[in-house]
Structure formats: C-alpha cells, structure tokens
C-alpha positions in Angstrom: 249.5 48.6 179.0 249.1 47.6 175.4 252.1 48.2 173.1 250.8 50.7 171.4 250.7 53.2 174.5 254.4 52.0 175.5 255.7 53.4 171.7 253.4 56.6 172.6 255.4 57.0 175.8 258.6 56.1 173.7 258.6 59.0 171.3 257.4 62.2 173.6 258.2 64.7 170.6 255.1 63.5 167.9 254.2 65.2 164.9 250.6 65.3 163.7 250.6 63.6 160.3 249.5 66.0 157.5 246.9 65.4 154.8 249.4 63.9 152.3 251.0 61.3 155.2 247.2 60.0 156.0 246.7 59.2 151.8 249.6 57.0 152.6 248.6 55.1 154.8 246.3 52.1 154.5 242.7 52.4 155.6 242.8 49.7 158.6 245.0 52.2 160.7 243.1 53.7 163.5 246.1 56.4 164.8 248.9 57.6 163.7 251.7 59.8 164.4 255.0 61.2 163.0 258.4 61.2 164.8 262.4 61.3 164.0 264.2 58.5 165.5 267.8 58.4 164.5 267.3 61.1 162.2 265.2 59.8 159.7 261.4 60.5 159.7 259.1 57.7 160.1 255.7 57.2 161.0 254.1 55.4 163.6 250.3 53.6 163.3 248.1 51.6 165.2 246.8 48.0 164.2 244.6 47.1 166.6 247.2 46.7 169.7 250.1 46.4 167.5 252.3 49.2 166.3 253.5 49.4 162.7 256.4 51.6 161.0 257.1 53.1 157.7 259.8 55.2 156.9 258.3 57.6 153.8 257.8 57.3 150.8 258.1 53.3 151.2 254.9 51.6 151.4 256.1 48.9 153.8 255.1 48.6 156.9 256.9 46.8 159.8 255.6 45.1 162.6 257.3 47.3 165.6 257.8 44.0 168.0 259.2 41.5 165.5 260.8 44.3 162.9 259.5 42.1 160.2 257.6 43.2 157.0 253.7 43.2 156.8 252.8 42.1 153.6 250.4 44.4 151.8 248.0 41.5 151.1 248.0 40.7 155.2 246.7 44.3 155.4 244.3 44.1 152.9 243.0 41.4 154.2 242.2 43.2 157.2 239.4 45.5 155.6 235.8 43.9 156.1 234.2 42.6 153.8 237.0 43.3 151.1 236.2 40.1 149.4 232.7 41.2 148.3 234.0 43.8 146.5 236.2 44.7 143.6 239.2 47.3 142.8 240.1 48.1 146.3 242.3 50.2 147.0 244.5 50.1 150.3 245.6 53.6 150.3 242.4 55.2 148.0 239.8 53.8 150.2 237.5 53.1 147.4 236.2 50.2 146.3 233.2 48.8 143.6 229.8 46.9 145.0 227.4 45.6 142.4 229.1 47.9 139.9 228.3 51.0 142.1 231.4 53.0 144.2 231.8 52.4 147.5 234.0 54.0 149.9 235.9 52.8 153.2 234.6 55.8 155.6 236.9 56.8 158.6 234.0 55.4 160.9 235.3 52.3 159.3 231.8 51.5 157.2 231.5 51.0 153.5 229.5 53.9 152.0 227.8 54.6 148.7 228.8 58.3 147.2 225.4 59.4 148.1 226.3 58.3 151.8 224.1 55.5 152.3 225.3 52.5 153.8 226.5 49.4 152.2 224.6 46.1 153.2 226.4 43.0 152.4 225.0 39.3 151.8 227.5 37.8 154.3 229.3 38.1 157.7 232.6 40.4 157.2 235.3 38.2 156.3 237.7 40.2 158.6 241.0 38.4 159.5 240.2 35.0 157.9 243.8 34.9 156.1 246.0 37.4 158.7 248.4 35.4 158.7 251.9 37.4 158.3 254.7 36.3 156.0 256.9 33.3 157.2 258.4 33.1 160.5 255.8 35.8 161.9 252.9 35.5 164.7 249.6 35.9 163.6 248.2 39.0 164.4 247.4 39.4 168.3 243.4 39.6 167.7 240.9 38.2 170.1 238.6 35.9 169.0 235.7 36.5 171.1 236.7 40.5 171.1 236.5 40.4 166.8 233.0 38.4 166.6 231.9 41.2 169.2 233.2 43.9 167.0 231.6 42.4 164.5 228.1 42.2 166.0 228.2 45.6 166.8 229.8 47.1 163.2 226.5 44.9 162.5 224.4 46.6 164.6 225.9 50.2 163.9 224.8 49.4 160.1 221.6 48.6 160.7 220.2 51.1 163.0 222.1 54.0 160.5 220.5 52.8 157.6 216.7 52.8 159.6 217.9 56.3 161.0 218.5 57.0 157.0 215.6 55.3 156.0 213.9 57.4 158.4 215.2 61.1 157.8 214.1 60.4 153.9 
C-alpha cells in the first residue's frame, strides 16, 4: 500500500475541497482532500506516492512522512517542461511559450488558449533538480517509471495534436 492510501484510511471523515481550496493548490497535485485533525482544517494532496499538508491560507506544504517543508521551487520544479517557459505560475497554472499563453491543463498538458497543444523542442525536464531542502530525501520517484511517463505524456501529445490536426 502506497502512503498515500494509508493517510486516506487515516482520515475517514474527508471533505471535498471547494473551488477556492483547488486555486490554492499548486498544479502538480493529482488529489486532494480536506479534513480537521486536532481542530484545525488542513488539507491533504497527493505527490506522486507522497502525501503533502497545508494548513490554509499558508502556502507551505509539508512532506507528511518527514514533517519537513517542501520548498516552493522543489515544486515548481516538478511541472514539465517549466524551464521552456516564462511567468509560471504555481497556483495560476499559466504560463508564456514563444510570447504566446499557455496553460497547465488538469490532463497535465500545456495548452494554447485556443486549446491546441504545446510542442516543445526538448525532452520535459521533470525532476532534474527535486531535490528537497537540507536534511530531506529526494522525492521517492522511479526512474524507469518517470522516463515511461514521459514517453507516453509524449505519445499522448502527439496523437492529440494529429487527432486536432485532423478534426480541422
């Protein structure tokens, strides 16, 4: 059992998270929920089998295992291809390619405003500085399991923008 699903089991009473808790939480999350423990709201998210905590409004997040801060730029760091493009935003999800907007889509793809997909020059750079703040383990990733997500995000990209291509 991953440690995700043993927090899950942990916290029985969960609270979907509303519209304004998902703005506040950064993009790479893939679930989420709310729950009180020891009286104080806080909410729970998923990062790839870790789990993270923030107690709102605070934009830290904590690494549930080790209770020790994730810093922001770990996070960011997280988001592929965020080195190819310019004012990202964490929590806004948008972004600038080649002087055009781009947006982080919850299928985790970047996306032009007119929903056609962004095509980089270069392999996602994904994890190349995860490395959390002093003391901490690196995040738990898989190497062969992140080159294979990367081949098929790849793949996924290429066959929507033929589809698109297509349907035009």
């Amino acid at each position: 059992m991953i440690f995700w699903e043993k927090v899950l089991l942990k916290y029985p009473m969960k609270i979907q998270p509303t519209d304004k808790d998902v703005k506040n939480l950064p993009i790479i999350f893939h679930k989420c929920f709310i729950a009180y423990d020891q009286g104080e709201k806080v909410i729970f998210a998923r990062l790839h089998n870790k789990c993270v905590w923030s107690i709102p409004p605070s934009k830290s997040w904590i690494d549930y295992q080790t209770n020790k801060e994730i810093p922001l730029e770990t996070l960011t760091d997280l988001v592929p291809y965020v080195h190819q493009v310019t004012n990202f935003g964490l929590y806004t999800r948008r972004a600038k390619f080649n002087n055009k907007d781009v947006i982080w889509t919850p299928i985790y793809q970047w996306k032009y405003h007119n929903n056609r997909t962004v095509h980089f020059n270069e392999t996602p750079t994904e994890g190349t500085n995860s490395e959390l703040s002093e003391g901490t383990n690196k995040l738990d990733l898989d190497k062969d399991t992140a080159q294979v997500k990367d081949l098929l995000r790849q793949a996924e990209t290429t066959v929507t923008s033929a589809i698109q291509k297509l349907s035009s």
